[in-house]
FIDOTOR-708606 format. One record per atom (N, C-alpha, C, O): residue number from 1; residue in three letters; atom name; x, y, z. Coordinates in nm, 3 decimals. Layout:
FIDOTOR-708606
BADO; i; aa; at; x; y; z
BADO; NUM; ALA; CA; X; Y; Z
...
***
This chain:
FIDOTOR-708606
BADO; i; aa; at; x; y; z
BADO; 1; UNK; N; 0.083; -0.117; 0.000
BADO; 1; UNK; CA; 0.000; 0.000; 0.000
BADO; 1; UNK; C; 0.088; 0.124; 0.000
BADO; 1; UNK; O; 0.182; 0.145; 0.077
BADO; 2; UNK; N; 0.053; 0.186; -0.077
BADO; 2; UNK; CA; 0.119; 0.345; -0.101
BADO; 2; UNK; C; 0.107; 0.426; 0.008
BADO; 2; UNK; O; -0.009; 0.448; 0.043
BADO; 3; UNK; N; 0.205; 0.483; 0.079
BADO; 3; UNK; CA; 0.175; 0.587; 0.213
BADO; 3; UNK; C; 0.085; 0.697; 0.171
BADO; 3; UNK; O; 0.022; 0.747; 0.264
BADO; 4; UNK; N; 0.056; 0.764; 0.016
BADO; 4; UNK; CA; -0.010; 0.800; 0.002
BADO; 4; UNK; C; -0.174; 0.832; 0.029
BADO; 4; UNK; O; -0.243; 0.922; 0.077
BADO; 5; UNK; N; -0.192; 0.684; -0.041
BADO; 5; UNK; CA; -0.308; 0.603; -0.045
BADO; 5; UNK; C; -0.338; 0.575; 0.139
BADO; 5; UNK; O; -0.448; 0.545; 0.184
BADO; 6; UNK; N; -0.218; 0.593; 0.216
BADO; 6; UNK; CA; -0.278; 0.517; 0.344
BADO; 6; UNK; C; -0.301; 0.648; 0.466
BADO; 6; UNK; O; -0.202; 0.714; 0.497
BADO; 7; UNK; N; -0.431; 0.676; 0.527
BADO; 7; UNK; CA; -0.488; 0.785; 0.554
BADO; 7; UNK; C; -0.435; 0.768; 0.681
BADO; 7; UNK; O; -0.426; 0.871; 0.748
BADO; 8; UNK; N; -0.401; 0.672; 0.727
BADO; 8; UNK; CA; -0.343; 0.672; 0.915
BADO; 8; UNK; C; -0.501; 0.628; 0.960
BADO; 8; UNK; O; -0.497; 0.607; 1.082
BADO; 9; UNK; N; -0.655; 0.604; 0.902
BADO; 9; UNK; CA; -0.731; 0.594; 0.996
BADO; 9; UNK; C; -0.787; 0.454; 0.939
BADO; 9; UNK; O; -0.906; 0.420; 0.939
BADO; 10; UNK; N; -0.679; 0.379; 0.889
BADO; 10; UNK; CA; -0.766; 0.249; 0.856
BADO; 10; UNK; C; -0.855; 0.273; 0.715
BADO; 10; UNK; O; -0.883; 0.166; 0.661
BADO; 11; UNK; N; -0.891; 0.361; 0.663
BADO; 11; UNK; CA; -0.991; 0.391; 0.551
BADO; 11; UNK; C; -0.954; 0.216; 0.473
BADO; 11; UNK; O; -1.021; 0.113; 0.475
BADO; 12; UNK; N; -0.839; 0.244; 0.420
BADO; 12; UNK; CA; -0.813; 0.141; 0.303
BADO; 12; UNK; C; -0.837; -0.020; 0.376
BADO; 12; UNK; O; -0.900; -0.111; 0.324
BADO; 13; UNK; N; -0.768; -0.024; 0.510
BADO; 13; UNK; CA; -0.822; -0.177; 0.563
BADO; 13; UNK; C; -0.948; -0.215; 0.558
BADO; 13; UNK; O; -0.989; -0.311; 0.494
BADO; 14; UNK; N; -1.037; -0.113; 0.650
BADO; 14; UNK; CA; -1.175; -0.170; 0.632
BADO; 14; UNK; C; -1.262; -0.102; 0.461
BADO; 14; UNK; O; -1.382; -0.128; 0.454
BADO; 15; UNK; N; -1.230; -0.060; 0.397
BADO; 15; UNK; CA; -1.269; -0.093; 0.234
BADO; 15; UNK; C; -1.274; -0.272; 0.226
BADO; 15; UNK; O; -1.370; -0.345; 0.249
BADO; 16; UNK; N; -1.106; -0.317; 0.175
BADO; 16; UNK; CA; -1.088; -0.420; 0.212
BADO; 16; UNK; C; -1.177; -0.543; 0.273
BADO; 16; UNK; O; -1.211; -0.646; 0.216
BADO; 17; UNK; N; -1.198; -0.511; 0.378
BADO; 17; UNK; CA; -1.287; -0.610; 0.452
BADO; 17; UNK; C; -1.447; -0.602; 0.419
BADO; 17; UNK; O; -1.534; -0.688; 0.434
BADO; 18; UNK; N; -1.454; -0.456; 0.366
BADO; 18; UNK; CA; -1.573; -0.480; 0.318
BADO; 18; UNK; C; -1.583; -0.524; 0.206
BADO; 18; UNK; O; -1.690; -0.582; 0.183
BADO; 19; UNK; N; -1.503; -0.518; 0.116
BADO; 19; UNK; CA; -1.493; -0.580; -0.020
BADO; 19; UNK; C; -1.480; -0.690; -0.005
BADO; 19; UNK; O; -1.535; -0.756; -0.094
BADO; 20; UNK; N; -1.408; -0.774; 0.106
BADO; 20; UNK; CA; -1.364; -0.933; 0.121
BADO; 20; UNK; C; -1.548; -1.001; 0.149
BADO; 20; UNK; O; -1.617; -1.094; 0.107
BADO; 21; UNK; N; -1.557; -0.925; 0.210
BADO; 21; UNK; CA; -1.722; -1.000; 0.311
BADO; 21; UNK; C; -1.833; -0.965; 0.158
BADO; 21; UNK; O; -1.915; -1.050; 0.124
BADO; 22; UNK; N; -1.820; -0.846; 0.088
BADO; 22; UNK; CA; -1.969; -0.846; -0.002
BADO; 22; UNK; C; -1.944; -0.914; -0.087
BADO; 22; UNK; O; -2.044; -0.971; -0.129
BADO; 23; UNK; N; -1.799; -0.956; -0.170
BADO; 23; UNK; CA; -1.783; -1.083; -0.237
BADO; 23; UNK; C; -1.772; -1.209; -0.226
BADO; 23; UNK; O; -1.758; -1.290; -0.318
BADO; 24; UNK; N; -1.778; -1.234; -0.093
BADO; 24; UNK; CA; -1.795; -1.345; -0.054
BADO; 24; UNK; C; -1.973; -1.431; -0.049
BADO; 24; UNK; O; -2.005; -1.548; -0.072
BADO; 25; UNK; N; -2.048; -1.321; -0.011
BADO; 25; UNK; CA; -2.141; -1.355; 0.023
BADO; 25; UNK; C; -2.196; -1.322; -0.107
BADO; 25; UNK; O; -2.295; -1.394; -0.113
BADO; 26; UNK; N; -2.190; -1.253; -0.219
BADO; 26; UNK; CA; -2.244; -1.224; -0.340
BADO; 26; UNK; C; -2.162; -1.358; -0.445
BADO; 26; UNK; O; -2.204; -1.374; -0.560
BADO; 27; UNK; N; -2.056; -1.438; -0.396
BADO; 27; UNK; CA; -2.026; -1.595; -0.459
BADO; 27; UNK; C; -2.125; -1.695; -0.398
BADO; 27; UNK; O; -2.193; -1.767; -0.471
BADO; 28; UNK; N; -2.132; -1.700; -0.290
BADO; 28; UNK; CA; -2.197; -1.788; -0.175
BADO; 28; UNK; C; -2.349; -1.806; -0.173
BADO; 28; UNK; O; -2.395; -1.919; -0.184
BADO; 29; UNK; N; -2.443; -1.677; -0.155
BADO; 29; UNK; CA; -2.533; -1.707; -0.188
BADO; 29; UNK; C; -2.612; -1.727; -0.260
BADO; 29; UNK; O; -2.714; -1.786; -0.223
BADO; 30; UNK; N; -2.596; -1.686; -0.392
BADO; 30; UNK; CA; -2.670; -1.730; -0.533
BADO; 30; UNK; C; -2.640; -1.873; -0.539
BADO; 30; UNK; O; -2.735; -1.950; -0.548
BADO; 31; UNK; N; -2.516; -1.921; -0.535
BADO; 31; UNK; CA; -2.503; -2.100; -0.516
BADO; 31; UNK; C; -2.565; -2.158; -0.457
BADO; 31; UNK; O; -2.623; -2.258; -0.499
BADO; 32; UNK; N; -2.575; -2.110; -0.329
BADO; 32; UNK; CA; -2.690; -2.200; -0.232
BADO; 32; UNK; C; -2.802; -2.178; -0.257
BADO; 32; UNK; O; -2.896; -2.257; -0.245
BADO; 33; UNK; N; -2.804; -2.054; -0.300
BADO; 33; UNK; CA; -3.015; -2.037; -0.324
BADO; 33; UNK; C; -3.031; -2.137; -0.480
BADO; 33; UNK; O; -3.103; -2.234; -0.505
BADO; 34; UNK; N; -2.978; -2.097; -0.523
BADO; 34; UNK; CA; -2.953; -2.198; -0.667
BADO; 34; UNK; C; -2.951; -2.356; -0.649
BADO; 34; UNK; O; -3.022; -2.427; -0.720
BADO; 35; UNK; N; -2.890; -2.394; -0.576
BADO; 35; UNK; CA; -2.850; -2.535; -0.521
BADO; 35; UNK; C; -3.032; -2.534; -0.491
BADO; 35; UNK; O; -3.124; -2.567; -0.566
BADO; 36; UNK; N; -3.031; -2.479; -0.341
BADO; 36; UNK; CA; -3.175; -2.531; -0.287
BADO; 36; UNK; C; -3.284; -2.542; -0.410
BADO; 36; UNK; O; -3.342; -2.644; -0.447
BADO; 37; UNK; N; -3.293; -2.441; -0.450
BADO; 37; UNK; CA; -3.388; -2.404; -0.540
BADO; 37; UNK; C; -3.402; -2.527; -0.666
BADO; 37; UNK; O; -3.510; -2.574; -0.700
BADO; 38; UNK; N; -3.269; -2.568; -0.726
BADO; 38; UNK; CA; -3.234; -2.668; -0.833
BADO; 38; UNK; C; -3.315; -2.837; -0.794
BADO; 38; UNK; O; -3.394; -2.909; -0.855
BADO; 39; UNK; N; -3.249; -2.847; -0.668
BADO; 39; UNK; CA; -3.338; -2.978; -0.584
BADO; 39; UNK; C; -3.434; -3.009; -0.555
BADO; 39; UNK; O; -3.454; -3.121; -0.508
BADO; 40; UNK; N; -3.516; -2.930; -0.571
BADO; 40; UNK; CA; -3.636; -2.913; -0.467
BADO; 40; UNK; C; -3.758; -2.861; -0.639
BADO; 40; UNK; O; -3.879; -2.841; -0.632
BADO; 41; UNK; N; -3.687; -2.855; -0.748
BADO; 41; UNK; CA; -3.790; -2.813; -0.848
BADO; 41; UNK; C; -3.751; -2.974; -0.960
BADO; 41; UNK; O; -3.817; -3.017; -1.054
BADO; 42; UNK; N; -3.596; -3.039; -0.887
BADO; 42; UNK; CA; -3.613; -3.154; -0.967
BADO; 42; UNK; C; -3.680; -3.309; -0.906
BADO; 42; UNK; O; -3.708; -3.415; -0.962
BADO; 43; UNK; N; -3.690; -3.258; -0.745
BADO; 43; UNK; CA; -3.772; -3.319; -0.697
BADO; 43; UNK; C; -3.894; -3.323; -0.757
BADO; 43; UNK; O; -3.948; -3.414; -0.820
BADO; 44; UNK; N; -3.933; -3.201; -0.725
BADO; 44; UNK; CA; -4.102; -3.195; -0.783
BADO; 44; UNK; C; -4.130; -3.243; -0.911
BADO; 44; UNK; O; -4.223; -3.320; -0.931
BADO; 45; UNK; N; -4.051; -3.200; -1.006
BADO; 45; UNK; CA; -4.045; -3.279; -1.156
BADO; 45; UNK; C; -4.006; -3.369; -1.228
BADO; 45; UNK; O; -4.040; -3.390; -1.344
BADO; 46; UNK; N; -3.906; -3.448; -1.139
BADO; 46; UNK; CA; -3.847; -3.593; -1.123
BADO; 46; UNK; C; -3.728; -3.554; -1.290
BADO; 46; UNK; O; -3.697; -3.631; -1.381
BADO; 47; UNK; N; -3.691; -3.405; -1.267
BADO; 47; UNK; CA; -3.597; -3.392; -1.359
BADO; 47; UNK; C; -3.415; -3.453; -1.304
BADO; 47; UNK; O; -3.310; -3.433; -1.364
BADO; 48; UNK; N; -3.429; -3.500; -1.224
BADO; 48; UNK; CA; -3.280; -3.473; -1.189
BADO; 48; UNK; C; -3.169; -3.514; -1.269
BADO; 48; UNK; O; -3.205; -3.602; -1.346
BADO; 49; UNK; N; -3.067; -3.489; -1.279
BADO; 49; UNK; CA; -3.032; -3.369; -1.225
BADO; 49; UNK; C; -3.019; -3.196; -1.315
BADO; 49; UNK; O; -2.957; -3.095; -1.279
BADO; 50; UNK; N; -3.093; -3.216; -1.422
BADO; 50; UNK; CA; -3.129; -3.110; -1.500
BADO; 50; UNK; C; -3.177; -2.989; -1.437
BADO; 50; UNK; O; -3.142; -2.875; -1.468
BADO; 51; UNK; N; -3.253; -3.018; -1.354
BADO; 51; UNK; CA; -3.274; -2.821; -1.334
BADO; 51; UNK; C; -3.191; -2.761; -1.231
BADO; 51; UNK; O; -3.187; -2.639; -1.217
BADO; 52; UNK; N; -3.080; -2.897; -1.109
BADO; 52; UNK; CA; -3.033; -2.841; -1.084
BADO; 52; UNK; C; -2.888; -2.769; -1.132
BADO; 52; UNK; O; -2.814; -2.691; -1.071
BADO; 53; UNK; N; -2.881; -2.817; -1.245
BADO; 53; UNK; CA; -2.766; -2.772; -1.328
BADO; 53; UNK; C; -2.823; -2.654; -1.394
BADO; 53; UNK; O; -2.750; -2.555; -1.397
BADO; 54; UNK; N; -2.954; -2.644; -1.453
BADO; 54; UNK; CA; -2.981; -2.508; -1.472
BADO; 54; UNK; C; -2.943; -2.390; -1.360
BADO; 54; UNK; O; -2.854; -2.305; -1.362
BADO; 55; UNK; N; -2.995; -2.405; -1.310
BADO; 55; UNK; CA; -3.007; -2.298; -1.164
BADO; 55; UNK; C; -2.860; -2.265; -1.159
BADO; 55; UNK; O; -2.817; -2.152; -1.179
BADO; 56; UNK; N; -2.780; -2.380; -1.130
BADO; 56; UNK; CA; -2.652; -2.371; -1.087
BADO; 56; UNK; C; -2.580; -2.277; -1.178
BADO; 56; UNK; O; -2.500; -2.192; -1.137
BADO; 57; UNK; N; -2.620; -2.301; -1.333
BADO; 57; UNK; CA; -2.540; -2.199; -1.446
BADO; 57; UNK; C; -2.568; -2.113; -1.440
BADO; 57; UNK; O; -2.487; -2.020; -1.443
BADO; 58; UNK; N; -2.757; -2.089; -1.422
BADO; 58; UNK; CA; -2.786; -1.896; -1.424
BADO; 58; UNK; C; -2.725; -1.835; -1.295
BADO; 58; UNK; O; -2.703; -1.714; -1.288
BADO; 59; UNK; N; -2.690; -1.947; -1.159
BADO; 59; UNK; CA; -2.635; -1.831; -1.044
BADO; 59; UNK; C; -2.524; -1.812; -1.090
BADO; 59; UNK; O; -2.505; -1.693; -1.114
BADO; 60; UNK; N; -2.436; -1.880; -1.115
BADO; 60; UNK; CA; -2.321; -1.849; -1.159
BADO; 60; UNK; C; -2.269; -1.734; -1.269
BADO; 60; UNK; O; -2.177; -1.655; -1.249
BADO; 61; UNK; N; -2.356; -1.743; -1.399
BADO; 61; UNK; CA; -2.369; -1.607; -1.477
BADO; 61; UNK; C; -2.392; -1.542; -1.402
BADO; 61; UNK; O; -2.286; -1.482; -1.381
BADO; 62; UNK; N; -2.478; -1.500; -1.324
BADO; 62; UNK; CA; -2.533; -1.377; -1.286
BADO; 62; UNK; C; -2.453; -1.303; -1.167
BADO; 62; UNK; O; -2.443; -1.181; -1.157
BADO; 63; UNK; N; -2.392; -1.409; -1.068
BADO; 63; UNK; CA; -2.271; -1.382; -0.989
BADO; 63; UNK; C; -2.141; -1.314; -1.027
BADO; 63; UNK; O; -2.070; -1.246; -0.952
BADO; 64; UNK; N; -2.118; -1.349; -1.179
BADO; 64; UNK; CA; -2.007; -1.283; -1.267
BADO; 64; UNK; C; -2.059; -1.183; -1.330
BADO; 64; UNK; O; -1.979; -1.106; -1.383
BADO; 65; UNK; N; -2.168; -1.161; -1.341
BADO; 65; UNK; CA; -2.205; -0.972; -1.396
BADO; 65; UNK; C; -2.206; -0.883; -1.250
BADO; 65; UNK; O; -2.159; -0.770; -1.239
BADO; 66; UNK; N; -2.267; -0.956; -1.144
BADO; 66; UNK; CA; -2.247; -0.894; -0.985
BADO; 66; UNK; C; -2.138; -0.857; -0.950
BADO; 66; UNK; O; -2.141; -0.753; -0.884
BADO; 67; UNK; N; -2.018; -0.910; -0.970
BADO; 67; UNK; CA; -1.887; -0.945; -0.975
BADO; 67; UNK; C; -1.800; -0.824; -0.984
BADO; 67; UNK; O; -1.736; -0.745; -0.915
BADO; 68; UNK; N; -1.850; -0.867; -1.175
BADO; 68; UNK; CA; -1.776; -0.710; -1.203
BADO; 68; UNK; C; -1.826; -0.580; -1.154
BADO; 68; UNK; O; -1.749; -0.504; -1.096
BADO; 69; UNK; N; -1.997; -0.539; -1.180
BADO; 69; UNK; CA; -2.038; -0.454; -1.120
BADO; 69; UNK; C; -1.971; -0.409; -0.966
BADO; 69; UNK; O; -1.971; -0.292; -0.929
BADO; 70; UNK; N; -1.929; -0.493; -0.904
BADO; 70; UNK; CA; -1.903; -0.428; -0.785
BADO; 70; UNK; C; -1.743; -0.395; -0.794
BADO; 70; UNK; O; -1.700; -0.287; -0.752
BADO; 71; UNK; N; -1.678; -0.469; -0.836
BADO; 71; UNK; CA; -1.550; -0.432; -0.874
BADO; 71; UNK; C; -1.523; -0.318; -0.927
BADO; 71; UNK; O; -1.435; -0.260; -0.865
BADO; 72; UNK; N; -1.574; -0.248; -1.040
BADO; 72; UNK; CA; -1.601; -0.139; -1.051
BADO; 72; UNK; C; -1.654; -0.049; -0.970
BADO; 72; UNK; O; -1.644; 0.071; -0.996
BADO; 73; UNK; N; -1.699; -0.081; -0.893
BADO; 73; UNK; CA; -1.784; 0.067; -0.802
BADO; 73; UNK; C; -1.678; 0.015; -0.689
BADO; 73; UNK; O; -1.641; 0.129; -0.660
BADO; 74; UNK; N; -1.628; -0.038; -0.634
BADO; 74; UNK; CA; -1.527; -0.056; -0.563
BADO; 74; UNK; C; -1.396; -0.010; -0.595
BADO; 74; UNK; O; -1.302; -0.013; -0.515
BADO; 75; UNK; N; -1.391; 0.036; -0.722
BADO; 75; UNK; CA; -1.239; 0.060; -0.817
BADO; 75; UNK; C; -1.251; 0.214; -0.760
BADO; 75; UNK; O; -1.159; 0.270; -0.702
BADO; 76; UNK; N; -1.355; 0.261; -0.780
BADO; 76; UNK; CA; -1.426; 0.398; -0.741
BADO; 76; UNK; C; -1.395; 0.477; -0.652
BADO; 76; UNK; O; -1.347; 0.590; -0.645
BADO; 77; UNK; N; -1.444; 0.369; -0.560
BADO; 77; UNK; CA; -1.475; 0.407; -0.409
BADO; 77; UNK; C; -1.291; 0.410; -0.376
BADO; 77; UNK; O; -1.248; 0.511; -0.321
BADO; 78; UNK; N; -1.208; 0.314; -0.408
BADO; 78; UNK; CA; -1.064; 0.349; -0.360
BADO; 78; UNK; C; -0.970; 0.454; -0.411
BADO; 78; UNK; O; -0.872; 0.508; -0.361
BADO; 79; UNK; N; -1.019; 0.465; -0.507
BADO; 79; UNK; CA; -0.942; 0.595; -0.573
BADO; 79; UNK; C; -0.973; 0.744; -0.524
BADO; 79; UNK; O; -0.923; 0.848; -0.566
BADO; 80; UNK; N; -1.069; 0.729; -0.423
BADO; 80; UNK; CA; -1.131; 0.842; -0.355
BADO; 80; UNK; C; -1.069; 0.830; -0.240
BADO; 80; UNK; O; -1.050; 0.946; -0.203
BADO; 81; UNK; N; -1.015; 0.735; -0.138
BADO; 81; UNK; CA; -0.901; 0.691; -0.029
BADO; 81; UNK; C; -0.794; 0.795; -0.066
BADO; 81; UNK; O; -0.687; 0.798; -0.006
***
């Protein structure tokens, strides 16, 4: 980290941690809601394991447009540090 960039009040650590925790949980939970969701509709339709592989691909796309979106507004937010 650049002494520049580093304010003496922590700014850039907790960015960081908030960036560590909203990407974590923006990987994490579309999988699991996806997962649950995939099981429980190939239950009902005796597709298995087809819809839970659907589910599983659209969370996953949609986790990687979330992804970047936040990466960018996060690119943002540090250049203002």
């Amino acid at each position: 980290m650049e002494t520049s960039k580093a304010n003496g009040n922590g700014a850039s650590l907790r960015l960081a941690f908030k960036i560590a925790a909203d990407f974590g949980i923006t990987l994490a939970v579309p999988a699991v809601v996806a997962a649950l969701v995939g099981v429980r509709l190939d239950a009902r339709f005796g597709t298995r394991p087809w819809l839970l592989v659907l589910c599983l691909i659209i969370a996953f796309a949609l986790t990687g447009l979330w992804i970047v979106q936040k990466a960018k507004r996060y690119k943002a937010l540090y250049e203002k540090i």
